[in-house]
N, C-alpha and C positions, 0 to 999 in steps of 0.2 A: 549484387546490390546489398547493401548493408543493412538491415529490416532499424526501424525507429527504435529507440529506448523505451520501455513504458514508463507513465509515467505513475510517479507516487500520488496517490486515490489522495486529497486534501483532507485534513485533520477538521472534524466536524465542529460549527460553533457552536460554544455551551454557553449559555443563561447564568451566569452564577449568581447568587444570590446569597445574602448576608444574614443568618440566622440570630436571631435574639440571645440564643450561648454563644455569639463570636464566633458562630465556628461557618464555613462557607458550603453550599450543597448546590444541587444540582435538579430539576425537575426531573420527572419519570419519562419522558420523552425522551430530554437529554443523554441520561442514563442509556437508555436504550440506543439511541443512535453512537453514543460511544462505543456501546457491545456489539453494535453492527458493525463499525468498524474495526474492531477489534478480531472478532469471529468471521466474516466476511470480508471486506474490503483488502487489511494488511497478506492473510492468505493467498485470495485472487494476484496479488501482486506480487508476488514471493513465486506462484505460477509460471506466471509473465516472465519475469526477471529470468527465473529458471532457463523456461523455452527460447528465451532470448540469446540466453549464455550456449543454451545449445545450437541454435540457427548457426551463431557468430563461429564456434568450432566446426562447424561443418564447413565454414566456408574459409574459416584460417587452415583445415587439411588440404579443402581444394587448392586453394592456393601452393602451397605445401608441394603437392603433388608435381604440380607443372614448373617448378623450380628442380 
């Protein structure tokens, strides 16, 4: 059996907000759930995807094998 894809962790909403210099920021929450996704989330899923790629060879050898 073919194990499921994982899927990619959704890109977190930010707040933006319009500063008085024109320039656009971000709250300190925001900020933070960015760097969790960044340092956590992307990683964990790079994991996944790994182990995924390896299930899938394991099971494209077996195949392999009985041919």
């Amino acid at each position: 059996m073919i194990p499921d894809l994982p899927e990619l962790p959704p890109f977190p909403e930010l707040q933006w907000m319009l500063e008085e210099n024109g320039r656009y920021s971000i709250s300190e929450e925001d900020a933070d759930r960015l760097l969790d996704y960044r340092d956590n989330e992307l990683p964990l899923y790079r994991f996944r995807i790994e182990q995924y790629q390896r299930e899938l060879g394991v099971i494209a050898d077996s195949i392999n094998q009985r041919m």
